[in-house]
N, C-alpha and C positions, 0 to 999 in steps of 0.2 A: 197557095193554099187551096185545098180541093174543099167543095161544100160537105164530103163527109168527117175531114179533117176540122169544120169549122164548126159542124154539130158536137162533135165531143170536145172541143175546146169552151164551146156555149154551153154544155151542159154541165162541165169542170165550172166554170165561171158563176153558172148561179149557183150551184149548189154549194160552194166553198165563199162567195162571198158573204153571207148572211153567217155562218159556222166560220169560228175563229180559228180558224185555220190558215189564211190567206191563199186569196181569188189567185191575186198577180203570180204568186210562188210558185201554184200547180198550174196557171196555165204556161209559166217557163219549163216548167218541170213536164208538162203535158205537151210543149213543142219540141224538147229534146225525145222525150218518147216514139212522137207520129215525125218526124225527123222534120218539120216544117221550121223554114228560115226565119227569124226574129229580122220582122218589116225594120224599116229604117225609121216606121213613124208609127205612134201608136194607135192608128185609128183603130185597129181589130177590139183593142182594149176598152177604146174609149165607146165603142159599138158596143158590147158585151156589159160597159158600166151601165151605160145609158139603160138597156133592157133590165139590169138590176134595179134601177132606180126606178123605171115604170112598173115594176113588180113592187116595189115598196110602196108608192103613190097608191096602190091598185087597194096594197094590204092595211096600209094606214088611213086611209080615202078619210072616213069618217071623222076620226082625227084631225086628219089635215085642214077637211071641211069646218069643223070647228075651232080650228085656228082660226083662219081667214076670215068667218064670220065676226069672231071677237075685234081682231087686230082691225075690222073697215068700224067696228062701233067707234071707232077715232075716240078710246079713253084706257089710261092705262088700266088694263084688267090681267087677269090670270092669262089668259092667252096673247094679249103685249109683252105682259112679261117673258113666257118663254120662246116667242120667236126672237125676242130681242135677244136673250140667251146663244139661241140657237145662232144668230147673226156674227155673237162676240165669238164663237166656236169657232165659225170660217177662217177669221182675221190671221190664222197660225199657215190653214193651209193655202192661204191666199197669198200670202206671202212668198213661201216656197214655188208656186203656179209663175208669178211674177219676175222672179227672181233667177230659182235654182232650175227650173222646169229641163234642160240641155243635161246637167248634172244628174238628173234622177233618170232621164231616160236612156243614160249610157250605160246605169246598174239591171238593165234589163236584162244586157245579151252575159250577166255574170250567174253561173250558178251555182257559184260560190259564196255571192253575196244571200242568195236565195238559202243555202241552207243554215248559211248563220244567222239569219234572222229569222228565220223558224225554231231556229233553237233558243233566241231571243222572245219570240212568241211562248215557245213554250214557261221561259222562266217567268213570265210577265201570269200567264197565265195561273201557275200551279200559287203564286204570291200572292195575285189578287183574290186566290181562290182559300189559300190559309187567312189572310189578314182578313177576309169577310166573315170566315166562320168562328175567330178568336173574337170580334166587335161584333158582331152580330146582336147582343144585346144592348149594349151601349147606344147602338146607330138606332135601334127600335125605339128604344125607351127616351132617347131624346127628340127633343124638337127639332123637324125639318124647316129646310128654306123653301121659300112658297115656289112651288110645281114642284119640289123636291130637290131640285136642282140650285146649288146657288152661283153666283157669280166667278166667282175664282174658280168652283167647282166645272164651271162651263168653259173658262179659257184652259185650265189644264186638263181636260178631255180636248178642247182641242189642240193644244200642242202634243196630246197622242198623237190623235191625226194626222197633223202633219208628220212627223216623224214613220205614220204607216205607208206614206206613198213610196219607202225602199220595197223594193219586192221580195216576200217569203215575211216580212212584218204585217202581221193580221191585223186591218184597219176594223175590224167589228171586235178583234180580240183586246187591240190594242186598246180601243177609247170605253168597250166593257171592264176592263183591267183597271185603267186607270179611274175611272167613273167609280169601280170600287173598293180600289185603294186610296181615295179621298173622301170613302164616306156616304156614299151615294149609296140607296137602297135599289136591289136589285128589282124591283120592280117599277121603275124609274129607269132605269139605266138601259135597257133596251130599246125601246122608243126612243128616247133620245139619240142616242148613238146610228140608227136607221136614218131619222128624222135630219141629222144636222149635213150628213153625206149629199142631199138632193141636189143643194143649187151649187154644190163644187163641183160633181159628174156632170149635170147638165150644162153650167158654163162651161166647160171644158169641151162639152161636144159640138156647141154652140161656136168655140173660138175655133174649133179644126175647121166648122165648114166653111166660116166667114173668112179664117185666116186662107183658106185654098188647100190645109193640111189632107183634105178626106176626098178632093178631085187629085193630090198627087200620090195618094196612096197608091199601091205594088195589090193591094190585096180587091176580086173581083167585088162586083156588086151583089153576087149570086150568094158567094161564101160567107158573108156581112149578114145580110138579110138570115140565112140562116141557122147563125152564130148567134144575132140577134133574139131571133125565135125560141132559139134555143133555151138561152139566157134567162128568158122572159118566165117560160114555164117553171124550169125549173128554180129558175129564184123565187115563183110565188110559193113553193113547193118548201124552198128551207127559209125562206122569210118565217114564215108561220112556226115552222120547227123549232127554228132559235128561240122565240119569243116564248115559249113554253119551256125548253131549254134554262137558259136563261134566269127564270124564275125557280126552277126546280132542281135541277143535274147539276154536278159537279163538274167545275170544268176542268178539274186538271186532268181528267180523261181526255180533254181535248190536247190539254199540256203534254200529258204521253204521246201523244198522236203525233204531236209538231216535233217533237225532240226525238223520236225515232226516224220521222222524215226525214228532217232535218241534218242527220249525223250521218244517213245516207245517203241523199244529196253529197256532202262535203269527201265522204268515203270515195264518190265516186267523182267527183272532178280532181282528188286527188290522185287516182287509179288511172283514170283517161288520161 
């Protein structure tokens, strides 16, 4: 992989993870392009999360800072409550990290699998986007769970999640989707969804270095750093987008978007 190859991978990367579209899908889709070989390991990926995730840190700082704050007052408060949330989230895709990790990383080199799960994306997307605007009064006019989120509501956004680490399956599409096809108001549901991704990318990049994964990587230091970079900017760039997004726009725009990818992709590994 050449550093200019690793710049428009980095920059496919942030701007598609935060937009439910998925990250993993277009930068498969963005390696059969610039013809660059799918590594044997994912550190490119796990480089390019990492910088999404300091782009979110960057964009939720304040946020985050007042989590931390509550959760050291050592008493259950509003801000115990939802990292506790955010904790029960992991438990889906920690499991699969654990477990299946060999499994998911062999759906990489498919781009096949890729455009069916964009088309998957899409459906998830255009349903969460009818069933919030059919309840939309219903979910207003009733009482929420305190941070808005409630318990069951945080372990089936994260059994999205895990379910989003196939790739061309939108991991901000998916646990937005599901977040509000259980009810969860849309201004709620984005934070969250941001917020609960942090300490899965960062353990994950934490176990490649420790495990030796990212000293036997195939991919240079040169191209990483600015993949990384890359990432970085432009994820603070659609960080912010979504989040405004999110609150306002329709997303089966986005639903269109993945379901014409998507039937293109599959057009074409079956053509190839």
């Amino acid at each position: 992989m050449t550093w200019f190859q690793a710049l428009l991978l980095g920059l496919v990367q942030g701007l598609t993870e935060f937009l439910p579209v998925s990250s993993s899908g277009h930068l498969a889709i963005g390696r059969e392009i610039l013809g660059v070989e799918a590594s044997g390991d994912l550190v490119f990926e796990v480089a390019v999360h990492a910088a999404t995730v300091l782009a979110t840190i960057v964009v939720f700082r304040k946020e985050i800072w007042k989590l931390l704050c509550g959760l050291f007052k050592f008493r259950y408060n509003d801000e115990t409550d939802y990292i506790l949330k955010i904790c029960l989230s992991m438990i889906p895709v920690l499991f699969v990290g654990l477990f299946l990790k060999d499994r998911v990383e062999n759906l990489f080199s498919s781009l096949l699998v890729v455009g069916l799960a964009l088309v998957v994306t899409a459906m998830l997307l255009f349903f969460s986007q009818y069933f919030s605007a059919r309840k939309k009064e219903d979910v207003e006019a009733a009482p929420g769970p305190r941070n808005g989120i409630g318990w069951w509501q945080a372990l089936v956004i994260g059994i999205g999640q895990a379910f989003a680490v196939i790739p061309g399956l939108s991991r901000s599409g998916t646990t937005i989707s599901t977040g509000l096809l259980c009810g969860v108001k849309r201004k709620n549901i984005a934070q969250f969804s941001f917020l609960m991704v942090l300490v899965p990318i960062l353990g994950e990049a934490f176990l490649d270095v420790v495990g030796g994964d990212a000293a036997a990587s195939t991919i240079g230091a040169v191209p990483l750093l600015v993949g990384f970079l890359a990432a970085f900017v432009s994820g603070l760039f659609a960080c912010k987008v979504m989040i405004a997004l999110v609150k306002k726009a329709k997303l089966s725009w986005f639903a269109l978007y993945c379901a014409l990818v998507g039937l293109a992709v599959i057009l074409y590994t079956i053509v190839a």
